[in-house]
N, C-alpha and C positions, 0 to 999 in steps of 0.2 A: 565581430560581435564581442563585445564586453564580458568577461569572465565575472559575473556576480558573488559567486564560490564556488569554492571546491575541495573535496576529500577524499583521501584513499585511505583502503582497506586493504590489507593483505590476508590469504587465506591460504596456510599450510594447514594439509592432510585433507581437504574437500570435506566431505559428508562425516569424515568424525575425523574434526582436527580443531584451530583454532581461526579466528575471525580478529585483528589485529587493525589499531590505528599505526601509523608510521611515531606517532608520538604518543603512543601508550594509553593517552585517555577512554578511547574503546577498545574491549580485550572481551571476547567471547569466545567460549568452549562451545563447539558445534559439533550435534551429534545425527546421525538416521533417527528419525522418531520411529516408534514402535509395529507401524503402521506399516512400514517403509523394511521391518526388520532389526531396528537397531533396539538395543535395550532401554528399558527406564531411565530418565535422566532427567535434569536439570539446565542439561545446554538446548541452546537456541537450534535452530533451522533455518535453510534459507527461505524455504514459502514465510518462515515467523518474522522474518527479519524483512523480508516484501510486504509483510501486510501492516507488519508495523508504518515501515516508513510510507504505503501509500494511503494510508488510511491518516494519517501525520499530516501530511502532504496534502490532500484533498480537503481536511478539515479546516486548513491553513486558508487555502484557495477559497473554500466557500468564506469563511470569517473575512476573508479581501474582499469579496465582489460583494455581502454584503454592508460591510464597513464604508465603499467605495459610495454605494449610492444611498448611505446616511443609512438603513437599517437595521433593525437593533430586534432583537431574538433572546427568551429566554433564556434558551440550552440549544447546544447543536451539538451532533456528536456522531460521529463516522466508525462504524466496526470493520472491517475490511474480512473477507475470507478468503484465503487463498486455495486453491485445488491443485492438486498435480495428476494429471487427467493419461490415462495412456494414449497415443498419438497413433491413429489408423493410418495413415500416410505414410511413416517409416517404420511404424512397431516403436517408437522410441515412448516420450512423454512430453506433452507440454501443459502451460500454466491456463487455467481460469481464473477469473477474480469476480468476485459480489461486493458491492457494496450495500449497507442499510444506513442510509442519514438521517438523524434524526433530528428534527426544527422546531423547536416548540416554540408557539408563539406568532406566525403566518398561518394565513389560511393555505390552503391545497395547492391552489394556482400559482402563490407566489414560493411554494417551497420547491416545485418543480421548476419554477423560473429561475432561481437562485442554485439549483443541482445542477441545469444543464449549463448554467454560467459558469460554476464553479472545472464542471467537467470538463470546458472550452479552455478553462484557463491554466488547471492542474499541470506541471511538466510529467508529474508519473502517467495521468492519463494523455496527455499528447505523445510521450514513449511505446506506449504501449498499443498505441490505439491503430488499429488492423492487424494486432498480430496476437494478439490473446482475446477469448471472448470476456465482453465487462457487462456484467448486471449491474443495475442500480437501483436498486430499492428505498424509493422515498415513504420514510412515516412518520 
């Protein structure tokens, strides 16, 4: 298979270090959020940095499938939330994720046509899919 792109990230210090491109264009200070124990801050997280990109990502995919079959939509717009849930199987933690999409401009029927196309089509939801639970709230 065709490598379409590709990027890396390097991440010295984990949960409060930094979040680096190999060519310096992306540079984030990563901290615990507060929640988690860590102090007030300004740096990012990895659930923030997952929800951005799959929320990116899915919004992407939906604008394709609908562009694909000529449809045209006021506003669409993907909030992503991400959870980090404690995990009863090993005591560890693992990821939830919600989506809410929002399509202005379809009736009901074709915005749920167009979320589960977009779902089908998403790589972050094909990654992820059997191993985190995914909401999707269409309004």
């Amino acid at each position: 298979m065709k490598t379409l792109y590709e990027t890396t990230i390097i991440n010295s210090g984990g949960r409060q270090g930094m979040a680096y491109s190999e060519d310096n264009i992306f540079n984030v200070d990563v901290a615990k959020p507060p929640a988690l124990g860590g102090e007030p801050t300004t740096a990012t997280n990895p659930e923030q940095l997952f929800a951005a990109g799959y929320s990116s990502c899915f919004n992407s995919a939906l604008e394709l499938v609908l562009e694909r079959d000529k449809v045209t939509v006021e506003k669409n717009e993907v909030k992503a939330t991400i959870s980090l849930l404690g995990d009863k199987v090993n005591g560890g933690v693992k990821l939830a994720a919600k989506l809410e999409v929002t399509i202005e401009g379809l009736d009901e029927e074709k915005k749920q046509e167009y979320v589960k196309k977009a779902h089908e089509y998403c790589p972050y939801s094909k990654a992820i899919k059997d191993t985190i639970d995914v909401e999707i709230v269409v309004l």
